[in-house]
C-alpha positions in Angstrom: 0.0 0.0 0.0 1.5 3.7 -0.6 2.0 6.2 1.9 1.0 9.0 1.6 2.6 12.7 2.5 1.2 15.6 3.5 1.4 16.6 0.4 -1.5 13.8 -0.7 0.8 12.7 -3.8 -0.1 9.2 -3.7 -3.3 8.9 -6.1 -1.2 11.1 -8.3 1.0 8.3 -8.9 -1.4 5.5 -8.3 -3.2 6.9 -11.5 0.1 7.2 -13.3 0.6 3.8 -12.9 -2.9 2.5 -13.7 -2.9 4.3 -16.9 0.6 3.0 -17.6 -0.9 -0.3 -17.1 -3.8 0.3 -19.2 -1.1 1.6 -21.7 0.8 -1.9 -22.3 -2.5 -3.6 -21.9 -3.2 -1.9 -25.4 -0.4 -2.9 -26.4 -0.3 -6.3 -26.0 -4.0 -6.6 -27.3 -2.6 -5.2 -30.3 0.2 -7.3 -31.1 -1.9 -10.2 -30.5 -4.4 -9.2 -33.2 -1.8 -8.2 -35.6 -0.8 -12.0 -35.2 -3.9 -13.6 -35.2 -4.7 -11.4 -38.6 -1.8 -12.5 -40.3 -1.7 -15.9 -39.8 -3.2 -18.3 -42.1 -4.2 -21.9 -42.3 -2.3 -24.1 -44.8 -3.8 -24.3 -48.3 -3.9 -27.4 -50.0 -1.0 -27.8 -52.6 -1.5 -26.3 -55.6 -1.4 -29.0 -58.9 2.2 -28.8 -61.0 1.6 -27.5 -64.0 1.5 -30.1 -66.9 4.1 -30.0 -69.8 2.8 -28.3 -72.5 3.7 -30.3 -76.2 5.8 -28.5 -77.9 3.1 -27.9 -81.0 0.0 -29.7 -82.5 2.0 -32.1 -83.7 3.4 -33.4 -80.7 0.1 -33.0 -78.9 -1.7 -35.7 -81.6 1.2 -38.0 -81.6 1.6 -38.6 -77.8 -2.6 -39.0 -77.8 -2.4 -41.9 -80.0 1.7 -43.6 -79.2 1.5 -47.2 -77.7 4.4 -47.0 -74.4 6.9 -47.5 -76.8 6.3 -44.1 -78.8 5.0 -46.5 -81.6 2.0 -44.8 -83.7 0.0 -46.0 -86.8 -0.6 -43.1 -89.0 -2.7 -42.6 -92.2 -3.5 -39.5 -94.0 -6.5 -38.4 -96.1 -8.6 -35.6 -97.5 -11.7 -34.7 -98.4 -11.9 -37.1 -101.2 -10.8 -40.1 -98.5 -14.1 -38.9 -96.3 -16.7 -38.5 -98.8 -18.7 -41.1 -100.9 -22.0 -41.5 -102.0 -22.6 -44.2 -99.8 -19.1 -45.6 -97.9 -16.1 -43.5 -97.8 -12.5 -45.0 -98.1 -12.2 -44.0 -94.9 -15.2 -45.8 -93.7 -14.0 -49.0 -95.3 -10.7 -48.7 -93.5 -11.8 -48.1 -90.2 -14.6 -51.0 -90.8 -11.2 -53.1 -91.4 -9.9 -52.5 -87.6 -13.6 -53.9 -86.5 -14.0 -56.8 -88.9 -10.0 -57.8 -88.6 -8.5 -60.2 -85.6 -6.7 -58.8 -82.9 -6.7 -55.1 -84.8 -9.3 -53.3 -82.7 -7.1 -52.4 -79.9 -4.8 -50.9 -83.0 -7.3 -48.4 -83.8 -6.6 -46.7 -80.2 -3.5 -45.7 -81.5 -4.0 -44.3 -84.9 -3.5 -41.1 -86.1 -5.5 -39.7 -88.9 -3.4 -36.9 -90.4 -6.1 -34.9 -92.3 -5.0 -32.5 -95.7 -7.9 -30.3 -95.1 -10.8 -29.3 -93.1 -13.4 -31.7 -94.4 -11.3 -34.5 -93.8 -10.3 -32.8 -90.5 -14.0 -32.1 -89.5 -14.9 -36.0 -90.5 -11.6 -37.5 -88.1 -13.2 -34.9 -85.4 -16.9 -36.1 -85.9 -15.9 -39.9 -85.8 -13.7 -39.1 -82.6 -10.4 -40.4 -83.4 -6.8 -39.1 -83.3 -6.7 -36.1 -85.5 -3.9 -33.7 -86.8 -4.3 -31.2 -89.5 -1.7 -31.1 -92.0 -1.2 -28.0 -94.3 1.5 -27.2 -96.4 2.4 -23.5 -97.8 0.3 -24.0 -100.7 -2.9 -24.4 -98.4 -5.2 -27.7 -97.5 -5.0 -30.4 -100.3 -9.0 -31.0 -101.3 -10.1 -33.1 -103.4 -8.8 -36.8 -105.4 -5.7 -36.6 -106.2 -5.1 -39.0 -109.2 -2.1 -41.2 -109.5 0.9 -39.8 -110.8 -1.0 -36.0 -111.4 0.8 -33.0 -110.2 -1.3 -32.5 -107.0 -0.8 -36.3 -106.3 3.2 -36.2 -106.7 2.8 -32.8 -104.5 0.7 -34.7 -101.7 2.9 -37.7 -101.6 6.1 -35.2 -100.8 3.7 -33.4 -98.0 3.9 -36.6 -96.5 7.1 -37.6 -96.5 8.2 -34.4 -94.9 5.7 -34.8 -91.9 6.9 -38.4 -91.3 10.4 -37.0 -91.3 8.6 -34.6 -88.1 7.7 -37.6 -86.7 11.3 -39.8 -86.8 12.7 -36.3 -85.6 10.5 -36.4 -82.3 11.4 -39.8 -81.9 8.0 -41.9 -82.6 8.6 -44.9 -84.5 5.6 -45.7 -86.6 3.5 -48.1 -89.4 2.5 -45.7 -92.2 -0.5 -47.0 -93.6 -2.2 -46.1 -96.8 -6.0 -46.0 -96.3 -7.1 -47.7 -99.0 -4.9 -50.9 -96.7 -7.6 -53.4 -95.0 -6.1 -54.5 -91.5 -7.6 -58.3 -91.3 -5.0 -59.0 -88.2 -2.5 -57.5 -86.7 0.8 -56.5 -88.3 3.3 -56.3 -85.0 3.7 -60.1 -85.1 4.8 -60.2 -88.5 7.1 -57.1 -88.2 8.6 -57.9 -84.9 10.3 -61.5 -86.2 13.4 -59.2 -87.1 13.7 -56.8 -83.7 17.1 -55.3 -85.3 15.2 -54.2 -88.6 15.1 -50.0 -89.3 12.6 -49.9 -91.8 10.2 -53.1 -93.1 8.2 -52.2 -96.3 5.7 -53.6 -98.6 6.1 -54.4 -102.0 3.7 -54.8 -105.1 5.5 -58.3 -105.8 7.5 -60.2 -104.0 10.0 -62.0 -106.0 12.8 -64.4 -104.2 14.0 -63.0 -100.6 13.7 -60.0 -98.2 16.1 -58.1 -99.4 14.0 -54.6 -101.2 16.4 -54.6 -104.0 15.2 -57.7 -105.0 11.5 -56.4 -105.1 9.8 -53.3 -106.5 9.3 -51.8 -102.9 5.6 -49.6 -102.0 5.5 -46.8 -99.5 2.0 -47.5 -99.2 2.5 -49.8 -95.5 6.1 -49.5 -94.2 7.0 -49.5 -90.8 10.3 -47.8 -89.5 11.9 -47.1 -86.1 13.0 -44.0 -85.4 16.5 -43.2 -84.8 19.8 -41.7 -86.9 20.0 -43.6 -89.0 16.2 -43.5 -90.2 16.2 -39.6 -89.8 19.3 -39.2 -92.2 17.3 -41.8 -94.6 14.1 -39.4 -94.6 16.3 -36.2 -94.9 18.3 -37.4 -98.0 14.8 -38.7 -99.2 13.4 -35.7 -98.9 16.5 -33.3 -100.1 15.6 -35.4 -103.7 12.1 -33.7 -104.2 13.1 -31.0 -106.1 15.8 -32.9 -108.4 12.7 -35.6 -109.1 10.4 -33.6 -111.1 7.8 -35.8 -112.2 8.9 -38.9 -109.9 6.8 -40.2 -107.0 8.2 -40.2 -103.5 8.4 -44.0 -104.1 10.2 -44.1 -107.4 12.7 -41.6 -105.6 13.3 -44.1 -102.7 13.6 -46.7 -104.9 16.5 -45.0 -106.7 17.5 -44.2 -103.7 18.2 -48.0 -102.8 19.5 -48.6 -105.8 22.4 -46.5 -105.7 23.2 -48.0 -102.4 21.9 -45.5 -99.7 20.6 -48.3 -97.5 24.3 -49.7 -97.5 25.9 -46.3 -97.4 23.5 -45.1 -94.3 23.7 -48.7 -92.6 20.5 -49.9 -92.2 18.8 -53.1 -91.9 15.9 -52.8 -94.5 13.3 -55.9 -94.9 10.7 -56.4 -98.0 7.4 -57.5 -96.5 6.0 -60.7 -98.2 3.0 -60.3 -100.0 1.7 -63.8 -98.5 1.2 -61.4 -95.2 1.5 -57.8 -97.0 -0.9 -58.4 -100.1 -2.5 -56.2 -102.6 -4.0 -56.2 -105.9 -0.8 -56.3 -107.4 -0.3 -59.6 -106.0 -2.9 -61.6 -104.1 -2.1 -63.2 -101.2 -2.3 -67.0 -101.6 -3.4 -67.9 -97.9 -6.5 -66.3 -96.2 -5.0 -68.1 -92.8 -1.9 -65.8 -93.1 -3.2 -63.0 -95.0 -2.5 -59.7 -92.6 -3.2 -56.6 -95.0 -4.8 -56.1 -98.4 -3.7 -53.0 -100.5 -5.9 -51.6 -103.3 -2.8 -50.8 -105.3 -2.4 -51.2 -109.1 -5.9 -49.1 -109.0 -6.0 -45.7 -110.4 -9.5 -44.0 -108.8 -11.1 -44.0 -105.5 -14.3 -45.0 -106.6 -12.5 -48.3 -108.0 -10.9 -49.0 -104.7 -13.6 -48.6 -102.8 -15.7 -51.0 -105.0 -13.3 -53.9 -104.8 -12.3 -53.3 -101.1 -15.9 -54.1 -100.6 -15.4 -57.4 -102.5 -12.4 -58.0 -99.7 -14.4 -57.7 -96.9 -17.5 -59.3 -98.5 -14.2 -62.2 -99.2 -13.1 -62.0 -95.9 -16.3 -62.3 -93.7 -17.0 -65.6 -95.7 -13.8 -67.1 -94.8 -14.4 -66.0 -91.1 -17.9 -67.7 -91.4 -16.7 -70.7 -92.5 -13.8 -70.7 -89.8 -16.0 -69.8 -87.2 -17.5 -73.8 -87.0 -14.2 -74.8 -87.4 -11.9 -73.8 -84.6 -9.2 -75.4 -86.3 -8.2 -73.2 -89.2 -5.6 -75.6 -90.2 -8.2 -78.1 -91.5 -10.0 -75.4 -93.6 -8.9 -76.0 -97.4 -7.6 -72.7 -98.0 -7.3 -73.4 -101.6 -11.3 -73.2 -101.6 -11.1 -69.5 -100.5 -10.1 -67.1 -103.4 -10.2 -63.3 -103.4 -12.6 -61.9 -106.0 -11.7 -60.2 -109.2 -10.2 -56.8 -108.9 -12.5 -55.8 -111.5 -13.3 -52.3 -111.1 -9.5 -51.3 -110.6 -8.6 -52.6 -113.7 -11.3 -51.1 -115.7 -10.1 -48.3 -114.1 -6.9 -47.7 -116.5 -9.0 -47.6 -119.4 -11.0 -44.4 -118.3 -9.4 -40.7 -119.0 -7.9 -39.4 -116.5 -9.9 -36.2 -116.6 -13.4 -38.5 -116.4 -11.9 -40.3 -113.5 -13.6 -39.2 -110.3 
């Protein structure tokens, strides 16, 4: 307790104090508000951003890529999407459904398109899709075999599968008027150290491609240097090979010994497996593809790759109540005449549409 003087100067001081006290009171309130204002409760973690592909490209090709960055590709245009009833398109993808073991395959194609239509039609039947278009604008319309425009469209593609090697996706380029009736990969993969495996229009005597006239229209090749440097010496040739065909260009190519010179392991398909109209395959039990070469029009292709499928869902039917395919006489089973592509060289090219 205070004591106070005469001079009564204790509640002087007293109320000093108090207000002091009052004072840090204040104070302390504050401080503790400050804190409670400032801190926060911990938000959740925010998501890492995804890589972004480096362009459209990219972007369509890691969609459709198996684990191993292996992709099927097959390009079209508006001629490719459009019939008056069935579309070549529509006749290829009916291949995948009506083929063994090639539905899963369809999950990883890409459909490269040459214009909007056929860009619009890939969209609308929800596969894959990438729009290619060149400096001279979208390629509409058919492009008949060996015309300028068709020479011109064959070179668009080689450079965009050159894009692909160079991002490092190995891939089966297919032509779309190609029927998948089973899968390929077991046939390709017998030969794990091949770069490049390729179809031909006949096979003569052995694997090697200078033995055979060679087709670009199913090959399948493995990215690495040695492919790349194949594509970019391919490609380098387009402006030296006026009036030549990517194919006839590769085939010279071979020829003079770039395979050798580059050193790669290059294997001609059979056609037993790797058919076409150029040369039938003689087994429907080993019969993997059918390719509507040695056909001039679209309208002729689709017409007799009808007839294949009309071919090969007879010899499923007739397989089907016979689970062993080995006792099936295959020689009872033959493809039907290839009649509307071969009436097709006798039409004009300017009537052919």
């Amino acid at each position: 307790m205070c004591n106070c003087n005469a001079n009564m100067d204790c509640p002087k001081n007293s109320i000093g104090n108090f207000a002091i006290a009052l004072l840090l009171i204040e104070v302390v309130y504050l401080c503790l508000s400050c804190q409670f204002q400032t801190f926060q409760w911990p938000q959740p973690p925010t998501k890492a951003l995804e890589a972004v592909p480096q362009d459209d490209l990219e972007a369509a090709l890691s969609k459709a890529s198996m684990p191993n960055k292996t992709v099927i590709i097959t390009i079209v245009n508006k001629a490719y999407v459009e019939g008056d009833d069935t579309s070549m398109l529509d006749l290829f993808l009916e291949s995948f459904w009506i083929g063994e073991g090639t539905r899963e395959m369809a999950d990883h194609l890409l459909v490269v398109a040459g214009d909007q239509t056929a860009y619009d039609r890939c969209i609308f039947r929800r596969l894959h899709c990438y729009k290619m278009v060149g400096e001279d604008g979208d390629m509409e319309g058919e492009k008949l075999y060996m015309s300028e425009d068709f020479i011109e469209m064959m070179w668009r593609r080689t450079l965009l599968l050159l894009h692909v090697l160079e991002r490092g996706y190995s891939f089966i380029f297919t032509d779309t008027d190609v029927s998948w009736l089973r899968n390929p990969f077991p046939r390709l993969t017998t030969n794990l150290t091949a770069d490049l495996q390729i179809s031909t229009d006949k096979f003569l005597s052995s694997h090697r491609p200078e033995d055979n006239s060679i087709n670009t229209g199913f090959y399948f090749v493995r990215s690495n240097n040695k492919t790349i440097a194949l594509f970019q010496t391919w490609y380098a040739m387009k402006n030296n090979s006026i009036g030549k065909k990517e194919q006839d260009v590769l085939s010279d190519l071979m020829l003079k010994g770039i395979f050798r010179q580059l050193g790669l392991e290059v294997r001609a398909l059979h056609t037993l497996y790797f058919s076409g109209f150029c040369q039938d395959s003689k087994d429907f039990r080993a019969v993997t593809t059918v390719h509507a070469n040695c056909c001039r029009s679209i309208s002729a292709k689709v017409a007799d790759l009808k007839a294949v499928h009309r071919d090969w869902r007879r010899f499923k039917a007739a397989t089907a109540t016979n689970k062993t395919v080995t006792d099936v006489d295959a020689a009872t089973f033959r493809w039907s005449a290839h009649a509307a592509c071969v009436n097709s060289w006798n039409i004009p090219m300017n009537t052919v549409g």
